[in-house]
ROMIDREN-19359 format. One record per residue (C-alpha): x negated, y negated, z; residue in three letters; residue number from 1. Coordinates in pm, 1 decimal, always signed. Example, Ala and Ser with C-alpha at 12.3 -4.5 7.8 and 13.67 -1.06 7.14 Angstrom:
<recs>
<rec><c1>-1230.0</c1><c2>+450.0</c2><c3>+780.0</c3><residuo>Ala</residuo><num>1</num></rec>
<rec><c1>-1367.0</c1><c2>+106.0</c2><c3>+714.0</c3><residuo>Ser</residuo><num>2</num></rec>
</recs>
This chain:
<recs>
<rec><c1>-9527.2</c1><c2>-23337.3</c2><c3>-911.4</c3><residuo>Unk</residuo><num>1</num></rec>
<rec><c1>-9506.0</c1><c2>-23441.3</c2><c3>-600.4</c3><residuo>Unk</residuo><num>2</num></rec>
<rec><c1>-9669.6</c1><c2>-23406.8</c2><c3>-244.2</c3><residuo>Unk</residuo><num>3</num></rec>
<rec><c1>-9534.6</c1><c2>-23342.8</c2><c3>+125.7</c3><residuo>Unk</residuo><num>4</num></rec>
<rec><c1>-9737.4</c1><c2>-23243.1</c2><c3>+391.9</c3><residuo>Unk</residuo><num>5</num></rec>
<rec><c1>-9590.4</c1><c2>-23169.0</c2><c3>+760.3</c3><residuo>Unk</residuo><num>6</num></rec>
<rec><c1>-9879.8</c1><c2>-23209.1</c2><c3>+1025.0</c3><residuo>Unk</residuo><num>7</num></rec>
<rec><c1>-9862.7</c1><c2>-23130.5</c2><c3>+1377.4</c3><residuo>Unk</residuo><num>8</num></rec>
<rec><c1>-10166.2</c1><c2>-23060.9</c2><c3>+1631.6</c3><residuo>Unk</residuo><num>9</num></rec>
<rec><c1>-10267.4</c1><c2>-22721.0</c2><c3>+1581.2</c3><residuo>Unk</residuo><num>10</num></rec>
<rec><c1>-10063.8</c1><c2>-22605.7</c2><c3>+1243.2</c3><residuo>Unk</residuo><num>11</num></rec>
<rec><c1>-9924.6</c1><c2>-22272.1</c2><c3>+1433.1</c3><residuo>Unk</residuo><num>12</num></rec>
<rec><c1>-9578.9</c1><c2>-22372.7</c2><c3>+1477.9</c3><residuo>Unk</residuo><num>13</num></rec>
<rec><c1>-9376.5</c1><c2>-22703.0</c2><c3>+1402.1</c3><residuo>Unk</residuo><num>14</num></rec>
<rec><c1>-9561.3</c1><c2>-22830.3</c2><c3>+1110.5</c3><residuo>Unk</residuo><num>15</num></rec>
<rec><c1>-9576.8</c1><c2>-22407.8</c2><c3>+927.8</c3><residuo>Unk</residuo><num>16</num></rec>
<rec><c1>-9175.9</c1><c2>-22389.3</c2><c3>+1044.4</c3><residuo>Unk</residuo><num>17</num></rec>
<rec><c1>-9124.0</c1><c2>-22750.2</c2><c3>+897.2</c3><residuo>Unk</residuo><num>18</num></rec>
<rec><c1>-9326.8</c1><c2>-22629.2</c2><c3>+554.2</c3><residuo>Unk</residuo><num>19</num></rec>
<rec><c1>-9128.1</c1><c2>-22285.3</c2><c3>+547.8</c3><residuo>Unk</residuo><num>20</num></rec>
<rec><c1>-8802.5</c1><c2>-22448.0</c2><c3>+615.5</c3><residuo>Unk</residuo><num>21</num></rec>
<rec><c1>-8814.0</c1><c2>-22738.2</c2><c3>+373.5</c3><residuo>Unk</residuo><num>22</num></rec>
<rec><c1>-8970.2</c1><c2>-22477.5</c2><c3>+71.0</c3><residuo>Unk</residuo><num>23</num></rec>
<rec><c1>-8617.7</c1><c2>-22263.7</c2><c3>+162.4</c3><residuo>Unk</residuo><num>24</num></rec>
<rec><c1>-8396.7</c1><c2>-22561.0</c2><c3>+160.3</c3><residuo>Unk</residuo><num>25</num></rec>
<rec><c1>-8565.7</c1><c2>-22730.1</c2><c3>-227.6</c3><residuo>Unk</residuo><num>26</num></rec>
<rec><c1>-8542.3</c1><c2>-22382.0</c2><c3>-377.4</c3><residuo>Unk</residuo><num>27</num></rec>
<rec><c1>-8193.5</c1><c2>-22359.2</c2><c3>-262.3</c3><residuo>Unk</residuo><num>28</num></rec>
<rec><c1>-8139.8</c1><c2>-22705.1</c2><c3>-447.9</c3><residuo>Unk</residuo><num>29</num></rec>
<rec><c1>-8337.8</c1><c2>-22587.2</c2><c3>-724.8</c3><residuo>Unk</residuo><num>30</num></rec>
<rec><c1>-8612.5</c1><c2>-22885.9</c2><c3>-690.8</c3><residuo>Unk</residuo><num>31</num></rec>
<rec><c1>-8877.4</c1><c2>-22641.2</c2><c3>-608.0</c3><residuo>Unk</residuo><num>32</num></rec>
<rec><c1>-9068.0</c1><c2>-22694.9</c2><c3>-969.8</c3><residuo>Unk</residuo><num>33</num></rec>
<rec><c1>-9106.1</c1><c2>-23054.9</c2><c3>-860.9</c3><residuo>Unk</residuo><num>34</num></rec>
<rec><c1>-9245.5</c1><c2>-23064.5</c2><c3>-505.2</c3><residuo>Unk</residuo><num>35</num></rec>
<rec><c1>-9566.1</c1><c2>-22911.5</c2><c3>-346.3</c3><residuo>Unk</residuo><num>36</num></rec>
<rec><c1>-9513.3</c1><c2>-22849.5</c2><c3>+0.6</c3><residuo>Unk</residuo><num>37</num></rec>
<rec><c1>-9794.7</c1><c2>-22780.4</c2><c3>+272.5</c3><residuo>Unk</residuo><num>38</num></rec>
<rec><c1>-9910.0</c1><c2>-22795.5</c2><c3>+658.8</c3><residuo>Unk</residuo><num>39</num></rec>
<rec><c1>-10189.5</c1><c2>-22924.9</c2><c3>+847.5</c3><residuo>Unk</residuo><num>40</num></rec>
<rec><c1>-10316.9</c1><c2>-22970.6</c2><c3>+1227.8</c3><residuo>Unk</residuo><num>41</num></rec>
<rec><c1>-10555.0</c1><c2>-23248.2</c2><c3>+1383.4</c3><residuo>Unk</residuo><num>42</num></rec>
<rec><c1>-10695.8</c1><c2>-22975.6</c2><c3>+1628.3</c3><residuo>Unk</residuo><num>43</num></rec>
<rec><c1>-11094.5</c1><c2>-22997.0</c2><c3>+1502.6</c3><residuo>Unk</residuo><num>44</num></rec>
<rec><c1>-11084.1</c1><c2>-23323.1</c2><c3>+1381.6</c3><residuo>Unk</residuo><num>45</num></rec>
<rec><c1>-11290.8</c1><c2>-23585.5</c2><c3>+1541.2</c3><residuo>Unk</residuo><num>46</num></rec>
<rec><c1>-11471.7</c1><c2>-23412.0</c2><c3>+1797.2</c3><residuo>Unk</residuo><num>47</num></rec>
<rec><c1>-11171.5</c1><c2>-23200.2</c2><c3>+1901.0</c3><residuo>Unk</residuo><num>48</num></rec>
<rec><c1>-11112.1</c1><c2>-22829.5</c2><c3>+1958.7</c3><residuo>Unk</residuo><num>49</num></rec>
<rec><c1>-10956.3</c1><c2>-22605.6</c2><c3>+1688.0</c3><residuo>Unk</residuo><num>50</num></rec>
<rec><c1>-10738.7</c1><c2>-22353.7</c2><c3>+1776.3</c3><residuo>Unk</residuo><num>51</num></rec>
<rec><c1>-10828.6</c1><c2>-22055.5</c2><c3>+1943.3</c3><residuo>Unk</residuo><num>52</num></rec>
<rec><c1>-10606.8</c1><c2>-21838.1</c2><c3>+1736.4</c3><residuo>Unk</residuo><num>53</num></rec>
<rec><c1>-10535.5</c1><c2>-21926.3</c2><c3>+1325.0</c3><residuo>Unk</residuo><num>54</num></rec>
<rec><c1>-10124.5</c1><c2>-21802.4</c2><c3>+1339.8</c3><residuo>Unk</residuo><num>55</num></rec>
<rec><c1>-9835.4</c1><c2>-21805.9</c2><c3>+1567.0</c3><residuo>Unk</residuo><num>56</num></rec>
<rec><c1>-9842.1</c1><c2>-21401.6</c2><c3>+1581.4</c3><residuo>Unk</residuo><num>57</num></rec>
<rec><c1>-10158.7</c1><c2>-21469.0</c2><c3>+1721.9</c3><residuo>Unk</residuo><num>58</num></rec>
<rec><c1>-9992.6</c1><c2>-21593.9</c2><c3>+2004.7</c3><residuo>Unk</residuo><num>59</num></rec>
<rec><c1>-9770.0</c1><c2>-21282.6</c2><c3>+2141.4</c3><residuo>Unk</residuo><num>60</num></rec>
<rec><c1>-9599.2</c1><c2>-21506.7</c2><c3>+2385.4</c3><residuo>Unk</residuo><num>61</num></rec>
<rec><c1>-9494.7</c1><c2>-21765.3</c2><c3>+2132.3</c3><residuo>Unk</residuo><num>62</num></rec>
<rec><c1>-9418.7</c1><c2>-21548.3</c2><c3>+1881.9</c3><residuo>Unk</residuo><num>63</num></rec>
<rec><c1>-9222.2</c1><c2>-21314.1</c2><c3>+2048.4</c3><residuo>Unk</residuo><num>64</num></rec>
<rec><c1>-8999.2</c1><c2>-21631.4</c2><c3>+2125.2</c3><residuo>Unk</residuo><num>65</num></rec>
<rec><c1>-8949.4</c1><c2>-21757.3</c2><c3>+1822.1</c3><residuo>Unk</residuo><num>66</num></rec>
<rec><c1>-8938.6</c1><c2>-21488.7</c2><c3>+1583.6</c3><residuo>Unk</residuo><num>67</num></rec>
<rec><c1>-8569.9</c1><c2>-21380.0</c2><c3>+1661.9</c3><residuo>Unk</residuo><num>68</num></rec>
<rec><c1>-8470.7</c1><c2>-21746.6</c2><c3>+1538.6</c3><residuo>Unk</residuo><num>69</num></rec>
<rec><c1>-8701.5</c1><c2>-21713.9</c2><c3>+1254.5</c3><residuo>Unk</residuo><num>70</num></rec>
<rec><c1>-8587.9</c1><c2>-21374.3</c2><c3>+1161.1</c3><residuo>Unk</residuo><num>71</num></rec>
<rec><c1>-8252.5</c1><c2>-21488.0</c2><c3>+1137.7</c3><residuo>Unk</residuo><num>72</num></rec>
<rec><c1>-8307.5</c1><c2>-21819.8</c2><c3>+961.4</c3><residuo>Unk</residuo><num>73</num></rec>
<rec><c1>-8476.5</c1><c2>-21662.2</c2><c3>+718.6</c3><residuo>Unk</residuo><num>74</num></rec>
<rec><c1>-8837.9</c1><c2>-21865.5</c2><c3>+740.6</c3><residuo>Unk</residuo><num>75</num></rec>
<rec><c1>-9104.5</c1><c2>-21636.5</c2><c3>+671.1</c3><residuo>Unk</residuo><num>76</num></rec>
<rec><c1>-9444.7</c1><c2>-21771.0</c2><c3>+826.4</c3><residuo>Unk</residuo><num>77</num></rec>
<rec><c1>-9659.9</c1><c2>-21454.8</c2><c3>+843.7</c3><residuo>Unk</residuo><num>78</num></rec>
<rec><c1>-9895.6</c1><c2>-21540.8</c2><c3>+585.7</c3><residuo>Unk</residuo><num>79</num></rec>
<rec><c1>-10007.4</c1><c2>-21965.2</c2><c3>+746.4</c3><residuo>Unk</residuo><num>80</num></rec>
<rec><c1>-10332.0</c1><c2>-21982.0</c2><c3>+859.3</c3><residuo>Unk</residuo><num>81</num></rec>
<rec><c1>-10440.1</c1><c2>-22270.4</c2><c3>+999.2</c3><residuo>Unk</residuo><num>82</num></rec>
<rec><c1>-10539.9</c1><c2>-22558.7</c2><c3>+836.0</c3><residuo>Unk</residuo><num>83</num></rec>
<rec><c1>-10752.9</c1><c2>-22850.9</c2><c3>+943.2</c3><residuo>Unk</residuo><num>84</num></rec>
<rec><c1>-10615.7</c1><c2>-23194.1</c2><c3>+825.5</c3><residuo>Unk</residuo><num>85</num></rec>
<rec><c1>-10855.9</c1><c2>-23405.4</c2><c3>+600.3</c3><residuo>Unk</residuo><num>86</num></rec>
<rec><c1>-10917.3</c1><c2>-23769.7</c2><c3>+446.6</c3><residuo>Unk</residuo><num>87</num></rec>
<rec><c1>-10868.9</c1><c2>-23610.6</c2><c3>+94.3</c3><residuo>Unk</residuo><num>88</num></rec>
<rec><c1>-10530.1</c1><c2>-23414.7</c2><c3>+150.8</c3><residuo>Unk</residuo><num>89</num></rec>
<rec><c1>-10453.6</c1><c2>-23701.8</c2><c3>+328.5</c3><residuo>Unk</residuo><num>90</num></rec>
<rec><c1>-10545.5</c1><c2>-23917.6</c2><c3>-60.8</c3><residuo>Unk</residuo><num>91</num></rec>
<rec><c1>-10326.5</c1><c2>-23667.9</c2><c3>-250.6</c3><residuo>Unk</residuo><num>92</num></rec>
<rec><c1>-10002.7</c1><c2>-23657.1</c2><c3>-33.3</c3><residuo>Unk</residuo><num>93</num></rec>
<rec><c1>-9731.1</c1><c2>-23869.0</c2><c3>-128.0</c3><residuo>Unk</residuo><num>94</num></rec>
<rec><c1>-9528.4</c1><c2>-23846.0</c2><c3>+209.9</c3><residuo>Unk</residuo><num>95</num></rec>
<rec><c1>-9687.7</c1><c2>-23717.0</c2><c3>+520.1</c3><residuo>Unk</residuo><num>96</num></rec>
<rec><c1>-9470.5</c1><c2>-23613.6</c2><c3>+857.2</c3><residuo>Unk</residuo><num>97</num></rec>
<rec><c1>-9639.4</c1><c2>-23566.4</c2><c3>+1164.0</c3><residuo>Unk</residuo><num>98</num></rec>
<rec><c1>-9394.7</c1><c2>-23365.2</c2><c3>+1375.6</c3><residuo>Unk</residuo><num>99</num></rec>
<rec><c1>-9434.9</c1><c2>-23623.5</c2><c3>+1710.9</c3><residuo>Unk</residuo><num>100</num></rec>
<rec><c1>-9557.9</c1><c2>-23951.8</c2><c3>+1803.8</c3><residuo>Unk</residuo><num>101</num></rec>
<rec><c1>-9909.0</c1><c2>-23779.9</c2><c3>+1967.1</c3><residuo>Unk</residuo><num>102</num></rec>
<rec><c1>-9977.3</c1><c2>-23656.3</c2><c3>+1644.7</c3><residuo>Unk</residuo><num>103</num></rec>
<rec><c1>-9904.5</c1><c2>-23976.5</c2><c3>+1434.4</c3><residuo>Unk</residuo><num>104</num></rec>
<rec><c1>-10009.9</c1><c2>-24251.1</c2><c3>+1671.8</c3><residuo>Unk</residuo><num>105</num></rec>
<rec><c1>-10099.7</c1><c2>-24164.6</c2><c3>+2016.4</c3><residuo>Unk</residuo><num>106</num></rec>
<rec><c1>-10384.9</c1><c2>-23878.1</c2><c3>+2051.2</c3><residuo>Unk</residuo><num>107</num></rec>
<rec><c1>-10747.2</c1><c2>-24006.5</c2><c3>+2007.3</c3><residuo>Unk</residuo><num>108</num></rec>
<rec><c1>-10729.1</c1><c2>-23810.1</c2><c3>+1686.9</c3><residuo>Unk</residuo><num>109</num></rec>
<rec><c1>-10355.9</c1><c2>-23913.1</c2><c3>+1567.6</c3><residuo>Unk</residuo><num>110</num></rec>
<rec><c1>-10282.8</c1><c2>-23959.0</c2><c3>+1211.6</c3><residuo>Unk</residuo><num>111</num></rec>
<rec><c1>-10280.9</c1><c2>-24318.5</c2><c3>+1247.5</c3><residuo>Unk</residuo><num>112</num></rec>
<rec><c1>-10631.5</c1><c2>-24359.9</c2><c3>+1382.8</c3><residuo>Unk</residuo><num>113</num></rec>
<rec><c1>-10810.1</c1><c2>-24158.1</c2><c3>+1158.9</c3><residuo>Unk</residuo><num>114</num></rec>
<rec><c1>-10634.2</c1><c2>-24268.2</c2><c3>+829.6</c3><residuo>Unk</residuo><num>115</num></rec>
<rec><c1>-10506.2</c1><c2>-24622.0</c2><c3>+947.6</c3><residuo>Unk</residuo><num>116</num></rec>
<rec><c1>-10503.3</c1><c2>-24726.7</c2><c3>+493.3</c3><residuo>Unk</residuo><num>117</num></rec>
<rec><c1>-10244.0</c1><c2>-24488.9</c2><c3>+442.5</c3><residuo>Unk</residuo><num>118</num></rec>
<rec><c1>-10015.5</c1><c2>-24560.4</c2><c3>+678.1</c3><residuo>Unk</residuo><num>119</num></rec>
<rec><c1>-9773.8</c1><c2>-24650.1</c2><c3>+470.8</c3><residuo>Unk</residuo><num>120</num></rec>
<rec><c1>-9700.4</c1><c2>-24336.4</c2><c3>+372.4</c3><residuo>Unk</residuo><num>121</num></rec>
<rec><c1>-9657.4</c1><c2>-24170.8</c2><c3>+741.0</c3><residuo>Unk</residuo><num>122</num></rec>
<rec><c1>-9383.5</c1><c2>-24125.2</c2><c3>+931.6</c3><residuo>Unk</residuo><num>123</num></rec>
<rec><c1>-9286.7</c1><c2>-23902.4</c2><c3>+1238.1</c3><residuo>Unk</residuo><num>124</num></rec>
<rec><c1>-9056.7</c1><c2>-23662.9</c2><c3>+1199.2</c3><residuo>Unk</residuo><num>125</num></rec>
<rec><c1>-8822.7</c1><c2>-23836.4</c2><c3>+1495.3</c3><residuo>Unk</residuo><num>126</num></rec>
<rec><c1>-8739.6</c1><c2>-24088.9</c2><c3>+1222.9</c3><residuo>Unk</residuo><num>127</num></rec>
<rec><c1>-8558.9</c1><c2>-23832.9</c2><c3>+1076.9</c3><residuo>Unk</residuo><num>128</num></rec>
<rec><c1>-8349.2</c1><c2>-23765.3</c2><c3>+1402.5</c3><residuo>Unk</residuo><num>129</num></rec>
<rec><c1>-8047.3</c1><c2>-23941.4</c2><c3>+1494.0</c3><residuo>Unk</residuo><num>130</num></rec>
<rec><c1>-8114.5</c1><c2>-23984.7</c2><c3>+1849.5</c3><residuo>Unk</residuo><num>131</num></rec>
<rec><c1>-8554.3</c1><c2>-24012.4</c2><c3>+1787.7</c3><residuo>Unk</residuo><num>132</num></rec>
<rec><c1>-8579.7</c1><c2>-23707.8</c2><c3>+2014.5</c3><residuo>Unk</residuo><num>133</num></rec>
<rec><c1>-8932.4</c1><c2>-23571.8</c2><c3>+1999.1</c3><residuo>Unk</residuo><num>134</num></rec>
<rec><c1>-9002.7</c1><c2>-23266.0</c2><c3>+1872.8</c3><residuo>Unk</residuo><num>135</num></rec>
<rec><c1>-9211.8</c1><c2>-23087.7</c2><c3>+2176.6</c3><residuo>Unk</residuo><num>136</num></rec>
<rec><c1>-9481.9</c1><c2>-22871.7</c2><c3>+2100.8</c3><residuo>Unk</residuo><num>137</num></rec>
<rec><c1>-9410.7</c1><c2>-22530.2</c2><c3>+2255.5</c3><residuo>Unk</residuo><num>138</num></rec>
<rec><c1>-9775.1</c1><c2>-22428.2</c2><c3>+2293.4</c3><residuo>Unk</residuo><num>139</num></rec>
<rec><c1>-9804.1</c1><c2>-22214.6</c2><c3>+2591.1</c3><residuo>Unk</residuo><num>140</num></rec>
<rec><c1>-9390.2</c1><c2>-22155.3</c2><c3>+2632.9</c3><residuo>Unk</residuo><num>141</num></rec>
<rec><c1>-9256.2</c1><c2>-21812.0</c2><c3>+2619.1</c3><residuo>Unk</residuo><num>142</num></rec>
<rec><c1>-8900.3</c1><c2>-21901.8</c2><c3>+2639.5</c3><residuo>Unk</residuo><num>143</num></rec>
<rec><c1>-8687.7</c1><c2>-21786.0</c2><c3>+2341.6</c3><residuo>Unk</residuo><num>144</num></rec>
<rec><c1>-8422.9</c1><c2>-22028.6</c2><c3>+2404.5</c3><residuo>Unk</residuo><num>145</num></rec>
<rec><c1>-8701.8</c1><c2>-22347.8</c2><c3>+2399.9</c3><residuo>Unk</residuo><num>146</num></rec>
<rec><c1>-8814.0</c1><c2>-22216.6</c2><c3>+2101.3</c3><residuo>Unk</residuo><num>147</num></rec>
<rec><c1>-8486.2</c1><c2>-22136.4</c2><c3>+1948.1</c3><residuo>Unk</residuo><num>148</num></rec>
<rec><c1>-8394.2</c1><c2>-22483.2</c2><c3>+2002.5</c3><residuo>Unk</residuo><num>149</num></rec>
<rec><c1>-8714.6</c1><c2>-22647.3</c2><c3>+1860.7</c3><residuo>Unk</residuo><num>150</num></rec>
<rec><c1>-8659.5</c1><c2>-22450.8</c2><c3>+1538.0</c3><residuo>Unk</residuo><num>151</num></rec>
<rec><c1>-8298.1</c1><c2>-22486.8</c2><c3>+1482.2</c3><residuo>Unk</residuo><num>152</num></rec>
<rec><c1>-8360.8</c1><c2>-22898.0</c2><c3>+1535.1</c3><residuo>Unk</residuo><num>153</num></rec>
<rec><c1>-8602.5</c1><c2>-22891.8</c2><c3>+1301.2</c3><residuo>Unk</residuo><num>154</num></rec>
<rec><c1>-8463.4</c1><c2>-22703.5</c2><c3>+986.1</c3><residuo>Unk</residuo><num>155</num></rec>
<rec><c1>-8130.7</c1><c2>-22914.4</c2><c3>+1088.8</c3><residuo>Unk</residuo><num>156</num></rec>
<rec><c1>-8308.1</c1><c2>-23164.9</c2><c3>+1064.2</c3><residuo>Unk</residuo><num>157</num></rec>
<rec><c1>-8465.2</c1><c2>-23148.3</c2><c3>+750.0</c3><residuo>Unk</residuo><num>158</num></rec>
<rec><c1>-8112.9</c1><c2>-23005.0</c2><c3>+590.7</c3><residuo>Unk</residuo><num>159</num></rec>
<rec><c1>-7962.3</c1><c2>-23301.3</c2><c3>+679.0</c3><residuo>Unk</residuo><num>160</num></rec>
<rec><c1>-8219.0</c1><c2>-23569.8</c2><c3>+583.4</c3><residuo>Unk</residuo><num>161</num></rec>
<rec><c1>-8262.8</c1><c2>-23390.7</c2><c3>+246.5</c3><residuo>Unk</residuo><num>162</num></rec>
<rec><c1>-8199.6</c1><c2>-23708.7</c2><c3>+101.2</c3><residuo>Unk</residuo><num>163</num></rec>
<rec><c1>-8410.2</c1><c2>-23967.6</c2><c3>+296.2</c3><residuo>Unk</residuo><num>164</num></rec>
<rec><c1>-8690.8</c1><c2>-23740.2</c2><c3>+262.1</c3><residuo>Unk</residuo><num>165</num></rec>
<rec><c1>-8682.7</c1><c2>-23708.1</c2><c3>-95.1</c3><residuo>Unk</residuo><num>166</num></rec>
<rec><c1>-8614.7</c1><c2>-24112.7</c2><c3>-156.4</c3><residuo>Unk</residuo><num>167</num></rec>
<rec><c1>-8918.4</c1><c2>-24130.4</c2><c3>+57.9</c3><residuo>Unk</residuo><num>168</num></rec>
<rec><c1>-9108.5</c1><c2>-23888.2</c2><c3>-176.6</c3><residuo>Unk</residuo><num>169</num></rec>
<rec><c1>-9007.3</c1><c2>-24011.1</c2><c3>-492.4</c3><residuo>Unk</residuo><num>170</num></rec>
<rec><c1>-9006.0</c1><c2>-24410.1</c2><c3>-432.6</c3><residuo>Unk</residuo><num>171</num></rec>
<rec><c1>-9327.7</c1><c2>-24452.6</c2><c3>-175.4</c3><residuo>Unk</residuo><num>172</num></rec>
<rec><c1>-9598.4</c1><c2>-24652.1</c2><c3>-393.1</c3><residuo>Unk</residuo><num>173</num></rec>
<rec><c1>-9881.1</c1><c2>-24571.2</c2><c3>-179.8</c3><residuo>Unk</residuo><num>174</num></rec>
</recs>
């Protein structure tokens, strides 16, 4: 069995979309049985605020944006609540994806800085993009087509990488 974990900063939208998405796209390839799949945020860690709400329909604004392109992609994220990112997921994940560079290198809190021995098994999800664009986090932005966009680039994204991602997962030796 093996261990992927998607982390962004407050585990409400990119990272739970990432986790939905990917869990659609392995059971489509019938790999489910051999891959545990989760989310986490680095809101709360080290000093930090945690989120003031624990879901994206929490959030009317954001979720009234992005649940058309959810809806129709089929990624069903109504029962995430968020979850706080630790040393010992951290231990037990074989590859972990932190949806932009804040979140894996550059916040006072990024994955990097508070778990700089298992770095080797870290990446950012712009890796996984041709161009390296950054996923943005849409906190605060109540535009359907920004969210749309964020969304569809991400479960593209991960469709397309299916591959890499899974050499990742089966070959790191961290």
């Amino acid at each position: 069995m093996k261990y992927i974990i998607f982390v962004c900063n407050g585990n409400i939208h990119r990272s739970v979309i990432a986790e939905a998405c990917f869990r659609n796209i392995i059971k489509r390839h019938k790999i489910d049985k051999d891959i545990i799949i989760d989310s986490y945020g680095i809101q709360g860690t080290m000093g930090t605020k945690l989120p003031k709400k624990k879901q994206l329909s929490e959030y009317t604004k954001e979720w009234s944006a992005a649940k058309p392109t959810l809806d129709k992609l089929k990624i069903d994220i109504n029962n995430h609540y968020f979850q706080m990112i630790s040393e010992d997921v951290i231990k037990k994940a074989d590859l972990i994806i932190a949806m932009d560079d804040k979140v894996y290198k550059k916040a006072e809190n990024s994955l990097i800085k508070q778990f700089p021995k298992y770095k080797n098994k870290m990446y950012c999800f712009c890796e996984f993009i041709i161009d390296n664009e950054i996923i943005k986090d849409p906190s605060g932005n109540d535009d359907t087509k920004a969210h749309k966009q964020i969304i569809t680039k991400i479960c593209h994204t991960l469709n397309n990488r299916l591959d890499d991602i899974l050499q990742l997962l089966f070959t790191n030796k961290c």
